[in-house]
Backbone and ligand atoms as CSV (ligand in chain L), in Angstrom:
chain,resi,resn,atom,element,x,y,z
A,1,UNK,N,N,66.671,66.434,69.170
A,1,UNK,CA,C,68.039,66.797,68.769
A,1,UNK,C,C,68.173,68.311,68.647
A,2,UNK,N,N,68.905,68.817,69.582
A,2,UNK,CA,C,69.503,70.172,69.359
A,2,UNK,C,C,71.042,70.292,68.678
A,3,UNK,N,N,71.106,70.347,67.943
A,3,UNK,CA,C,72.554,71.062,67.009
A,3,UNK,C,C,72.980,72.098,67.298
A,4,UNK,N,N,73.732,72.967,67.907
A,4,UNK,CA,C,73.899,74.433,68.002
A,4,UNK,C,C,75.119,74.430,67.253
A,5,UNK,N,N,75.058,76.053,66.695
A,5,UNK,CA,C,75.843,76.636,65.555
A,5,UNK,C,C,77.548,76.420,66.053
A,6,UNK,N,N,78.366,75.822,65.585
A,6,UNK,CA,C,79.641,75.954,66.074
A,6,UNK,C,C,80.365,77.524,66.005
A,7,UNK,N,N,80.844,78.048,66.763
A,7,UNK,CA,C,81.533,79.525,66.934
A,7,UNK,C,C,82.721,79.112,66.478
A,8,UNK,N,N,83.399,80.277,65.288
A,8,UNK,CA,C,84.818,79.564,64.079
A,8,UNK,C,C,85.875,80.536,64.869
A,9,UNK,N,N,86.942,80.261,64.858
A,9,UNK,CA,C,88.165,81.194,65.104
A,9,UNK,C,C,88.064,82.431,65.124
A,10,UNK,N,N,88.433,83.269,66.117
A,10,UNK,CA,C,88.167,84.770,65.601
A,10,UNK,C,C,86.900,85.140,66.907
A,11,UNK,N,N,86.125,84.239,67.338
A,11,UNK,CA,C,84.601,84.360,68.458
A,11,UNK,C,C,85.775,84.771,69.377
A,12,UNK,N,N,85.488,85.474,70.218
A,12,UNK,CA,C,86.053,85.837,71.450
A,12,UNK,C,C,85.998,84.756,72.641
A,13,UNK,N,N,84.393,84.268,72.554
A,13,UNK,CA,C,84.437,83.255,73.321
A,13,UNK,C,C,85.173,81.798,73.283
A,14,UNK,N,N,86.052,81.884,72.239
A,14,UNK,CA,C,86.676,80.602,71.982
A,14,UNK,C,C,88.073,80.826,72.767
A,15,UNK,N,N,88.368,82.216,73.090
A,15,UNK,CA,C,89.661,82.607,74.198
A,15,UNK,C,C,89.233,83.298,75.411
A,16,UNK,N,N,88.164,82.397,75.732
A,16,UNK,CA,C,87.575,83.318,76.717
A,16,UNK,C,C,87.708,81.837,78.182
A,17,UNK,N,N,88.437,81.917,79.403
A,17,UNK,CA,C,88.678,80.664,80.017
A,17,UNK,C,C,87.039,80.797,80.432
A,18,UNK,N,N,86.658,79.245,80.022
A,18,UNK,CA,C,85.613,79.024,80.594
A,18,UNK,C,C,85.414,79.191,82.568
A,19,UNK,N,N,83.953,79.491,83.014
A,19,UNK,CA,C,83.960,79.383,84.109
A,19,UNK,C,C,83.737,77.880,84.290
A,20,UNK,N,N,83.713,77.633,86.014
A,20,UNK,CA,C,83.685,76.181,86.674
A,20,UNK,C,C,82.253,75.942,86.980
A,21,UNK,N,N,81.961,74.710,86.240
A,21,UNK,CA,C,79.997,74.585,86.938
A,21,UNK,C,C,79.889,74.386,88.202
A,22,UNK,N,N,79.098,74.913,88.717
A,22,UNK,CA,C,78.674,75.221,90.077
A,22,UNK,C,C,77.152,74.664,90.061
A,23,UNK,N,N,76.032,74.695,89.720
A,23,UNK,CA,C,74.949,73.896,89.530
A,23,UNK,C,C,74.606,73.085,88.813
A,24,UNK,N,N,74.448,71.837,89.327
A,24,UNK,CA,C,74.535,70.973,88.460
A,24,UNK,C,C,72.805,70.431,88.646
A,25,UNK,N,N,72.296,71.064,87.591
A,25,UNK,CA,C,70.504,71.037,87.237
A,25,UNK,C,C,70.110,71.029,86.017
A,26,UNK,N,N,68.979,71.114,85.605
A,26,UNK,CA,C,68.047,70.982,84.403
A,26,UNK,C,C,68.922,71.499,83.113
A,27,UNK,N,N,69.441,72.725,83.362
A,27,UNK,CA,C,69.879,73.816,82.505
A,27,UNK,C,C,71.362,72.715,82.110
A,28,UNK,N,N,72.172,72.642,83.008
A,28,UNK,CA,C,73.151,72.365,82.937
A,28,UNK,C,C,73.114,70.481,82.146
A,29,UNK,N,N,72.369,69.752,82.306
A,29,UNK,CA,C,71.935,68.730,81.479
A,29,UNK,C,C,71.633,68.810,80.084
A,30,UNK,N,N,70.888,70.080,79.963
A,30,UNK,CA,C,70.300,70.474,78.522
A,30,UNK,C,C,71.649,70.188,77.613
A,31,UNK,N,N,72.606,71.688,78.078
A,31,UNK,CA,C,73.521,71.649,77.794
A,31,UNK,C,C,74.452,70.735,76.946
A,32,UNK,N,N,74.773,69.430,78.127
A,32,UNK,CA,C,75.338,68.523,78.106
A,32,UNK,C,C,74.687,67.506,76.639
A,33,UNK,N,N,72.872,67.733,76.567
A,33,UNK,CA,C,72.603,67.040,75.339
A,33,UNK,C,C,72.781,67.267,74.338
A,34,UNK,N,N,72.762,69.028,74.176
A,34,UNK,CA,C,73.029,69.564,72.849
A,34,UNK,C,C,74.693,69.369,72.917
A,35,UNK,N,N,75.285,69.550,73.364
A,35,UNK,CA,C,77.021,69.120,73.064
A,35,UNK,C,C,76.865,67.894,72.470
A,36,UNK,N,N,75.933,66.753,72.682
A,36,UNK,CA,C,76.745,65.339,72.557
A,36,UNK,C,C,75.706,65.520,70.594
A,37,UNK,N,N,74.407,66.099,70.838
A,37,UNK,CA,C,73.951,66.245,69.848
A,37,UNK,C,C,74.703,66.753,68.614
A,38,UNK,N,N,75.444,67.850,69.048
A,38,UNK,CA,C,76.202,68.646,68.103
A,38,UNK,C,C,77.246,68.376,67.629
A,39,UNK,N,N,77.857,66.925,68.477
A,39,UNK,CA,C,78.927,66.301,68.337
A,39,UNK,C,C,79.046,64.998,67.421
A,40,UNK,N,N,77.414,64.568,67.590
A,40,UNK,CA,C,77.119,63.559,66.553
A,40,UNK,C,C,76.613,63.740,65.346
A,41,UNK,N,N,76.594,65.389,65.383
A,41,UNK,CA,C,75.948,65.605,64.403
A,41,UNK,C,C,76.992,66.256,63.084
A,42,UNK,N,N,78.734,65.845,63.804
A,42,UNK,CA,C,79.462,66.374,62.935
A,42,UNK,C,C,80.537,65.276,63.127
A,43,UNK,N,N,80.223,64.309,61.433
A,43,UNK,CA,C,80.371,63.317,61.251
A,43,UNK,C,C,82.566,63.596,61.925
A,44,UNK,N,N,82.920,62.408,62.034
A,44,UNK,CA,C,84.661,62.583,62.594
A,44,UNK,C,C,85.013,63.096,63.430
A,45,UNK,N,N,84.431,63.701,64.285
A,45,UNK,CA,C,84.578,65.053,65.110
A,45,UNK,C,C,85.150,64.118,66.525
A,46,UNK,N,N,85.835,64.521,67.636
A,46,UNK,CA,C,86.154,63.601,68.525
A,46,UNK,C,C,85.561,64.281,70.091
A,47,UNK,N,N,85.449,65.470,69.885
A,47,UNK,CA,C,84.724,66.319,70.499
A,47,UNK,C,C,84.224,67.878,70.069
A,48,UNK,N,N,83.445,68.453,71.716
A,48,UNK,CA,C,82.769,69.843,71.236
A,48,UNK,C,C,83.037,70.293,72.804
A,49,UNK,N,N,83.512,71.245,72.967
A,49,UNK,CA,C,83.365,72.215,74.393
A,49,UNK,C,C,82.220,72.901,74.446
A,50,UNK,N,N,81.908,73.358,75.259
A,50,UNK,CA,C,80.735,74.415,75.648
A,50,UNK,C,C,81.196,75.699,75.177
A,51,UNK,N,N,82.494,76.573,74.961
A,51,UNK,CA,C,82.802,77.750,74.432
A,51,UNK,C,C,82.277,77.844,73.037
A,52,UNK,N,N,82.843,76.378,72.021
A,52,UNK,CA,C,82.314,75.979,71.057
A,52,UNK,C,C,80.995,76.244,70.510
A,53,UNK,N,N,79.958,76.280,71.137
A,53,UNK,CA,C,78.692,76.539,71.193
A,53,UNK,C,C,78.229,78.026,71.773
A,54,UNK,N,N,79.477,78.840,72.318
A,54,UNK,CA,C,78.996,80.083,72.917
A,54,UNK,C,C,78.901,79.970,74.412
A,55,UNK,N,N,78.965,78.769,75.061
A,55,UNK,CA,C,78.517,78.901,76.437
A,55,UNK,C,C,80.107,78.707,77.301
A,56,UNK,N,N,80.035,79.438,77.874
A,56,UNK,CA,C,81.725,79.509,78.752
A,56,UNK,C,C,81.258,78.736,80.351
A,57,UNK,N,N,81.259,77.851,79.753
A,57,UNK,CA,C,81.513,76.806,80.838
A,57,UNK,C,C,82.501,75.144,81.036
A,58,UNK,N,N,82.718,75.383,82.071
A,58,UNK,CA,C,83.335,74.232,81.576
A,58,UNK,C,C,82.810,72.407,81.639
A,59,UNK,N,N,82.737,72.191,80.333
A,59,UNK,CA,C,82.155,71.113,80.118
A,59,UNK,C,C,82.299,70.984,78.812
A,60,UNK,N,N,83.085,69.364,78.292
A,60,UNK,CA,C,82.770,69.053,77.203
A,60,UNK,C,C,82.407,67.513,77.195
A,61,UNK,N,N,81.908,67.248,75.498
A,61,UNK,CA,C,81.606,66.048,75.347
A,61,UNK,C,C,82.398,65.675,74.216
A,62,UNK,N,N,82.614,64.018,74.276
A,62,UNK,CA,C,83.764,63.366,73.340
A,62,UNK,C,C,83.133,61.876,73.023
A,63,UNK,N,N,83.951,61.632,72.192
A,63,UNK,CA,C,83.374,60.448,71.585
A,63,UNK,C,C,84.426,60.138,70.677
A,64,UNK,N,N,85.645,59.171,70.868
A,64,UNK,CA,C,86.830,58.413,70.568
A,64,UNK,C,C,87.320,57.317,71.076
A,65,UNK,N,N,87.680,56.715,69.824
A,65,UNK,CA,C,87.815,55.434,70.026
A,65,UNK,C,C,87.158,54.312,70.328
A,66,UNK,N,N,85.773,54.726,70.185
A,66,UNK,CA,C,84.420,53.498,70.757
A,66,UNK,C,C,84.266,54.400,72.150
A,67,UNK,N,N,84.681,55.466,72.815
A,67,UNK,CA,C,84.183,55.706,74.300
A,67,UNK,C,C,83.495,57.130,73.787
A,68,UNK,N,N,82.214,57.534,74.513
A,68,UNK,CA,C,81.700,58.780,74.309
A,68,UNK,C,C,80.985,58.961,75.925
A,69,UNK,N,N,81.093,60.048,76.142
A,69,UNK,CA,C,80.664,61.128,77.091
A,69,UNK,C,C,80.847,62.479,77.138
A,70,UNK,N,N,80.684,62.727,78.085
A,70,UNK,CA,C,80.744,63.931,78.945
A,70,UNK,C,C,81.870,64.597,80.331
A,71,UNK,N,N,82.255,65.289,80.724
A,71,UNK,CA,C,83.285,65.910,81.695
A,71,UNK,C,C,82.888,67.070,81.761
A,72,UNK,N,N,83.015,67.495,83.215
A,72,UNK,CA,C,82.743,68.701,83.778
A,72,UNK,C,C,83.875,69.144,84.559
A,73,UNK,N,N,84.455,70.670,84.630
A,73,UNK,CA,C,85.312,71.052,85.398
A,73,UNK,C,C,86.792,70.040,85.427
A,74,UNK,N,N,86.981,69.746,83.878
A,74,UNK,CA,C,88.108,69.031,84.298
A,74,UNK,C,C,89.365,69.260,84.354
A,75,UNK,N,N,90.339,68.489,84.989
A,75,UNK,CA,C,91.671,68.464,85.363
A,75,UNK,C,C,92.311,67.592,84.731
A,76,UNK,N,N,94.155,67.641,83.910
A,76,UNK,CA,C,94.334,66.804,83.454
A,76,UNK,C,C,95.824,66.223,83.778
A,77,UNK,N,N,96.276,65.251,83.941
A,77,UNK,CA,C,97.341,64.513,84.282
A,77,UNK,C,C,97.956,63.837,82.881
A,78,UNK,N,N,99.109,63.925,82.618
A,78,UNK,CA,C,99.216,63.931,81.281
A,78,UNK,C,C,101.164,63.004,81.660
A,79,UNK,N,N,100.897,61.740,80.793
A,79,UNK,CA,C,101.966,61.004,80.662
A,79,UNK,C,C,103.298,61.453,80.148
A,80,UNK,N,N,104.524,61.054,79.823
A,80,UNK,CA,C,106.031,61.611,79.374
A,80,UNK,C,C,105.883,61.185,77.931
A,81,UNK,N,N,105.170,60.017,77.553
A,81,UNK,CA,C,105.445,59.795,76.209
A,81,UNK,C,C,104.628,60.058,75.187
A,82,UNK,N,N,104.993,60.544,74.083
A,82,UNK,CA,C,104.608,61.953,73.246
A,82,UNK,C,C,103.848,61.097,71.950
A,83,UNK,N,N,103.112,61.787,71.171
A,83,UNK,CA,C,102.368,61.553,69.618
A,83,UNK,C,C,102.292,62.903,68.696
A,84,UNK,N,N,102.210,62.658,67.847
A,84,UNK,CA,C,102.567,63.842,67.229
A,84,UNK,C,C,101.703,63.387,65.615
A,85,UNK,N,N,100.202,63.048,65.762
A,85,UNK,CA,C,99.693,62.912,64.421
A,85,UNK,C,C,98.677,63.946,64.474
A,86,UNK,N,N,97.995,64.332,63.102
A,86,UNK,CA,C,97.188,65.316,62.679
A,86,UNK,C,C,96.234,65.672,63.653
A,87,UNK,N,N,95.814,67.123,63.838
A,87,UNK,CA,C,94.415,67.534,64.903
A,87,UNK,C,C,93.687,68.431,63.773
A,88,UNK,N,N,92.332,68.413,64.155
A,88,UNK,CA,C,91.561,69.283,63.478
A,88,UNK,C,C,90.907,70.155,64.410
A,89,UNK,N,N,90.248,71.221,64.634
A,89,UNK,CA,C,89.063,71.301,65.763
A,89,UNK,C,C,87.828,72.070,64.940
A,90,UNK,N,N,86.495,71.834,64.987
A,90,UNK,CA,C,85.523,71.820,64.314
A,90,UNK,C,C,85.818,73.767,64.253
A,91,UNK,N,N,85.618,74.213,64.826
A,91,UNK,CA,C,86.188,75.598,64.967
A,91,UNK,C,C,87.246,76.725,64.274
A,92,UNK,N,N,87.975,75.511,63.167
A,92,UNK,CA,C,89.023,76.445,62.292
A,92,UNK,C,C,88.644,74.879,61.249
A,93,UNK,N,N,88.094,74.912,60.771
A,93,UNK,CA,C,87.357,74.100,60.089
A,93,UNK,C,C,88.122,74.165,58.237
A,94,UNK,N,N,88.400,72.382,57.984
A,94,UNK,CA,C,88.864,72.233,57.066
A,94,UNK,C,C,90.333,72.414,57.052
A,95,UNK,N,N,91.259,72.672,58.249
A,95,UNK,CA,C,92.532,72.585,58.120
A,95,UNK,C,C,93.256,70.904,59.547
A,96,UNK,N,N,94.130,71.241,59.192
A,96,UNK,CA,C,94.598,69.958,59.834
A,96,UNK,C,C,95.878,70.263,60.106
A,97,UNK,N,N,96.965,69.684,61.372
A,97,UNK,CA,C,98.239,70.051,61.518
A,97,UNK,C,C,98.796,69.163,62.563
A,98,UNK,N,N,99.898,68.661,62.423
A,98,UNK,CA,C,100.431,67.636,63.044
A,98,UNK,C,C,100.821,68.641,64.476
A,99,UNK,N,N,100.428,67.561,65.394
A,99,UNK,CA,C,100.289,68.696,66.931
A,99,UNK,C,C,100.730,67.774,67.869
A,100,UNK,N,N,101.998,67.874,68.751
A,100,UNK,CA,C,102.353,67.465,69.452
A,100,UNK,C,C,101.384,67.285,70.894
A,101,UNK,N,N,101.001,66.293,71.222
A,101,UNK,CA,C,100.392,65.530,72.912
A,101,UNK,C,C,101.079,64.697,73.257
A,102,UNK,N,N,100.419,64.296,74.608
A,102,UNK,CA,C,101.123,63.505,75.529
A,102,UNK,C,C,100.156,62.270,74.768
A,103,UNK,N,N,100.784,60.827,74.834
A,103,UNK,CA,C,100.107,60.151,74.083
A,103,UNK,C,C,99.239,59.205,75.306
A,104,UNK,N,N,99.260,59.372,76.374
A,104,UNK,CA,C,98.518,59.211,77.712
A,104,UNK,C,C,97.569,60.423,78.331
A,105,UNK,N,N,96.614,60.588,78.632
A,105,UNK,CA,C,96.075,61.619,79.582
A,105,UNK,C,C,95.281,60.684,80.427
A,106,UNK,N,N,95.167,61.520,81.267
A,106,UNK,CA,C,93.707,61.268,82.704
A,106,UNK,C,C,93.180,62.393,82.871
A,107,UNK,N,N,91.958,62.652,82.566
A,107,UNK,CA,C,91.067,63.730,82.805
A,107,UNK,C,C,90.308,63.502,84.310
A,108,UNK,N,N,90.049,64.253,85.377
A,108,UNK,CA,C,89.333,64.236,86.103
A,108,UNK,C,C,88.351,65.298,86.269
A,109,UNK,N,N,87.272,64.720,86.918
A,109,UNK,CA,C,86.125,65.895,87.146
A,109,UNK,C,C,84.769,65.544,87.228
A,110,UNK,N,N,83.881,65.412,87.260
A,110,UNK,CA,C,82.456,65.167,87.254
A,110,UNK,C,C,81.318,64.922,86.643
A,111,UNK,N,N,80.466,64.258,86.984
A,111,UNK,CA,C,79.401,64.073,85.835
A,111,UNK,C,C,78.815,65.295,85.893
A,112,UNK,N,N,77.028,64.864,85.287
A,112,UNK,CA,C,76.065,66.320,85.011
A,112,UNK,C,C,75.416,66.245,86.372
A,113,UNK,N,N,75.701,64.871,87.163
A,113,UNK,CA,C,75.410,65.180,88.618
A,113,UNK,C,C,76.187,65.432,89.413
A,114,UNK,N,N,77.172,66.004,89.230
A,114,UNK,CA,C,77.964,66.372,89.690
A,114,UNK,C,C,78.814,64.667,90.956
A,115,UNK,N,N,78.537,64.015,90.419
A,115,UNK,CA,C,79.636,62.936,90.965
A,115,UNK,C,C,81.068,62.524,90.461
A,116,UNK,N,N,82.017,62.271,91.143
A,116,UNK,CA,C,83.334,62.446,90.405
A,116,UNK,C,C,83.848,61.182,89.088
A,117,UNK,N,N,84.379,62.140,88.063
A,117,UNK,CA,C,84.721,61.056,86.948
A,117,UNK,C,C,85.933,61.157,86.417
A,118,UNK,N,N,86.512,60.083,86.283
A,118,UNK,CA,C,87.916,60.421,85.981
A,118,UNK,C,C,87.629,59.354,84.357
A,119,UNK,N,N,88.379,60.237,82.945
A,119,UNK,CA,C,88.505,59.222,81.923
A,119,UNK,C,C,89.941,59.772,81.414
A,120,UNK,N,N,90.681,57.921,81.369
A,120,UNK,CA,C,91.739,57.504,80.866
A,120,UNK,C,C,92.049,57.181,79.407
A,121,UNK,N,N,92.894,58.052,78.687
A,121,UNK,CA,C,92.922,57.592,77.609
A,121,UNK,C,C,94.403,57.482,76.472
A,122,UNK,N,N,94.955,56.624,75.948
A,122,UNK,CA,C,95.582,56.607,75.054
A,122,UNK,C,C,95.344,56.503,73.786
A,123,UNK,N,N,96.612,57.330,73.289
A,123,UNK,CA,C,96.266,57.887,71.285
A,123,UNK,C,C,95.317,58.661,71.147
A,124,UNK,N,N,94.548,58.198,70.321
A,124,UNK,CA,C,93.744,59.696,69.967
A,124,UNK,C,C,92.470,59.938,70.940
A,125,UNK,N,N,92.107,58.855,71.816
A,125,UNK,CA,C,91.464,59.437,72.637
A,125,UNK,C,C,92.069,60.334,74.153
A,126,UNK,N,N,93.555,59.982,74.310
A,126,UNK,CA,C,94.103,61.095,74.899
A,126,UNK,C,C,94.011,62.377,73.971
A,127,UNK,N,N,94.610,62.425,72.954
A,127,UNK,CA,C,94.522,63.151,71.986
A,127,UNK,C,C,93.256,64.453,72.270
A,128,UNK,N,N,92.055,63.800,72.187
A,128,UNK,CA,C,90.558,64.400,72.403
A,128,UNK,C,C,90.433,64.961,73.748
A,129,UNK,N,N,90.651,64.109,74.749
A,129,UNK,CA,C,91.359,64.764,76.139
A,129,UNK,C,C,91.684,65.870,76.031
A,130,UNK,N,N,92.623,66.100,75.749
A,130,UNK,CA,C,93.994,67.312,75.840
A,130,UNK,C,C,93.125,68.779,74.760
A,131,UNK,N,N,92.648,68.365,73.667
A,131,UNK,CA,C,92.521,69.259,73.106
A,131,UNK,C,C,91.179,69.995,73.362
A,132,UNK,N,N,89.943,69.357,74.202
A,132,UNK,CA,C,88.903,69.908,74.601
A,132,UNK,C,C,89.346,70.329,75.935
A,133,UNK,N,N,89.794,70.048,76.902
A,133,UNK,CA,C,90.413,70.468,77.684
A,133,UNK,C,C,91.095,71.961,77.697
A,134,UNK,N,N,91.832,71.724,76.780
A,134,UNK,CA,C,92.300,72.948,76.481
A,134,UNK,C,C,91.057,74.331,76.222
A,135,UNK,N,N,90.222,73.554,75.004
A,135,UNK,CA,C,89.281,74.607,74.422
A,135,UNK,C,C,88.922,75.699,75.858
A,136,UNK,N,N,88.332,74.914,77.173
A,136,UNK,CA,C,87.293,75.324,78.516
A,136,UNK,C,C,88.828,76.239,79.115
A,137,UNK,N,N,90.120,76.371,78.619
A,137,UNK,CA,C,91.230,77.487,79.214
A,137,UNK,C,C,91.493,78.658,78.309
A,138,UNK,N,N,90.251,78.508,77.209
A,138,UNK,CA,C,90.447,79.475,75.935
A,138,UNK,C,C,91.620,79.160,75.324
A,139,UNK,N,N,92.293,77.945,74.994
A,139,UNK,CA,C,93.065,77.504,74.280
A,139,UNK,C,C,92.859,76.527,72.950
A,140,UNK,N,N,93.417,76.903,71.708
A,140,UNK,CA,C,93.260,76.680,70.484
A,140,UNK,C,C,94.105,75.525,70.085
A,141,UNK,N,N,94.253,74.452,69.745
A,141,UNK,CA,C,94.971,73.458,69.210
A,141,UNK,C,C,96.345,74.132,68.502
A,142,UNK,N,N,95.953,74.806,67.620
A,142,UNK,CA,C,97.009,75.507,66.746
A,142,UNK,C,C,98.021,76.017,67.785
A,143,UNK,N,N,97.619,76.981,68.829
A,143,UNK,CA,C,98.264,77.655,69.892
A,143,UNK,C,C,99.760,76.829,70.315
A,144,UNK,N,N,99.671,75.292,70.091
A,144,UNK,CA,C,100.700,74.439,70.741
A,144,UNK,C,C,101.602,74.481,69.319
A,145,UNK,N,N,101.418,74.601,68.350
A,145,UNK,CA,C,102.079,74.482,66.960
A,145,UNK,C,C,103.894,75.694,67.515
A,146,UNK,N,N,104.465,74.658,66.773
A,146,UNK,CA,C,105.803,75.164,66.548
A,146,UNK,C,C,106.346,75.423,65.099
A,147,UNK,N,N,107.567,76.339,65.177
A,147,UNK,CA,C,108.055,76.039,64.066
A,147,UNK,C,C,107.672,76.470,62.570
A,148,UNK,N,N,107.785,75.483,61.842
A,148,UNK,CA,C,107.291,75.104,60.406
A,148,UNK,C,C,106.132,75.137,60.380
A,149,UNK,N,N,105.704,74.083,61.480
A,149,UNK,CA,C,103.909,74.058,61.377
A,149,UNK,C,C,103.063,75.277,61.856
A,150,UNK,N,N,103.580,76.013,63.026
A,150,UNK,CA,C,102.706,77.098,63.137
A,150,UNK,C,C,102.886,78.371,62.355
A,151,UNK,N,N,104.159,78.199,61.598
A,151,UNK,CA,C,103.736,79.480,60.425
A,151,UNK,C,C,103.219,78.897,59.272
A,152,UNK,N,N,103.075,77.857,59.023
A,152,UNK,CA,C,102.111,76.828,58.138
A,152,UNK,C,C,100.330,77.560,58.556
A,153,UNK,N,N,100.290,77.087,59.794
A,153,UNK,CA,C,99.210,77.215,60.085
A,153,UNK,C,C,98.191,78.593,60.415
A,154,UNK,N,N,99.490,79.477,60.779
A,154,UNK,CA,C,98.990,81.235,60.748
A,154,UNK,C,C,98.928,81.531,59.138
A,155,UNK,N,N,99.728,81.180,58.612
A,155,UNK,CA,C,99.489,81.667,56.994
A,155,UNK,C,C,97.926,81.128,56.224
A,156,UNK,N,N,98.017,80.380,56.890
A,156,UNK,CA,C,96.463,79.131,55.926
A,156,UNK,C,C,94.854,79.806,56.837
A,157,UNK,N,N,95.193,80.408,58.478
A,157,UNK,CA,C,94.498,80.646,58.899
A,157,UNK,C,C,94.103,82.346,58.352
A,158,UNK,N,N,95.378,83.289,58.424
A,158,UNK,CA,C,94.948,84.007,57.489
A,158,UNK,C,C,94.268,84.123,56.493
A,159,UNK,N,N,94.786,83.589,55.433
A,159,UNK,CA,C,94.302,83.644,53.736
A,159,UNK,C,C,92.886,83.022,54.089
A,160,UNK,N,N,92.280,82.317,55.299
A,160,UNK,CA,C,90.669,82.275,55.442
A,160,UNK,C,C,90.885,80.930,54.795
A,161,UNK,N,N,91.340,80.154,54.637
A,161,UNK,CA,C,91.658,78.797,53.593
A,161,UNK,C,C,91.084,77.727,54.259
A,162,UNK,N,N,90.218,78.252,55.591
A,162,UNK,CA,C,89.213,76.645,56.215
A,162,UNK,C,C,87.951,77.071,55.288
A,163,UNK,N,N,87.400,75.881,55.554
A,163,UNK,CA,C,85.699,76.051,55.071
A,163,UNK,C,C,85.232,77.228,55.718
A,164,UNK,N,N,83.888,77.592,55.152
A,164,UNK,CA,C,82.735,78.269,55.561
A,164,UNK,C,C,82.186,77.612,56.995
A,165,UNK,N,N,81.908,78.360,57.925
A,165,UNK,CA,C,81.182,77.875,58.577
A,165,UNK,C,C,79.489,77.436,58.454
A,166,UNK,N,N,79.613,75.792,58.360
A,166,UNK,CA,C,78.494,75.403,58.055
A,166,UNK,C,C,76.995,75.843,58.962
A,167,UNK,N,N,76.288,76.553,58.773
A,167,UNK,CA,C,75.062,77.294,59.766
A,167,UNK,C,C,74.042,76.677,58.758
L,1,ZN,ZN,ZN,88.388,72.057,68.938
């Protein structure tokens, strides 16, 4: 079991667009174990990107709703009808904010062997979709916040009002 340190709001590499994997070998597997490691190793969590961990690539791992894996280089196709319940991301840690998704996605893209994978999901495992997805374009959950909620959420992110990052 490898755990690697989660990188909190504020890492550069968390707005940094991941690059596209191009070798798909030893290194790039490792990878893929410590994500799912680091992902089980933070109890609720629905996923972890590779920026998450420092590495700008694109690849994450998830685990919602009873389904867990992996995606590489993915692409996403995203349904008309909407959800709008609480997101967290391990990364601004200890806050929560009602965040508008598509309540359908289709992710496409590849395994760690690079063969093609497409995963379908509704509610919160679209949900997990959309928002790791996002992470590998240097995009932040909060980033989609409107309104009420995103000056909710710049004020709380200011005042530092998530947890410590657990190391
Ligand atoms: Zn996140």
């Amino acid at each position: 079991m490898t755990m690697r340190p989660i990188r909190i709001i504020g890492d550069p590499v968390l707005r940094t667009p991941a690059a596209p994997v191009t070798s798909f070998d030893a290194e790039l597997r490792a990878l893929v174990a410590d994500l799912m490691d680091t992902l089980l190793g933070a109890p609720g969590r629905a996923g972890v990107a590779a920026p998450q961990i420092g590495v700008s690539a694109q690849v994450f791992v998830y685990d919602a709703d009873g389904h867990r894996g992996h995606l590489i280089n993915p692409t996403l196709e995203l349904g008309d009808d909407r959800q709008d319940d609480d997101e967290g991301c391990l990364s601004i840690p200890g806050l929560y904010f009602p965040t508008p998704r598509a309540m359908r996605a289709t992710a496409h893209g590849v395994d760690q062997d690079g063969q093609p994978l497409t995963i379908t999901g509704t509610g919160f495992l679209a949900r997990a979709l959309q928002h790791e997805t996002d992470h590998l374009a240097g995009r932040l959950y909060v980033d989609t916040l409107r309104g009420e909620t995103r000056r909710r959420a710049l004020r709380e992110m200011r005042s530092g009002r998530y947890a410590p990052p657990s190391r």
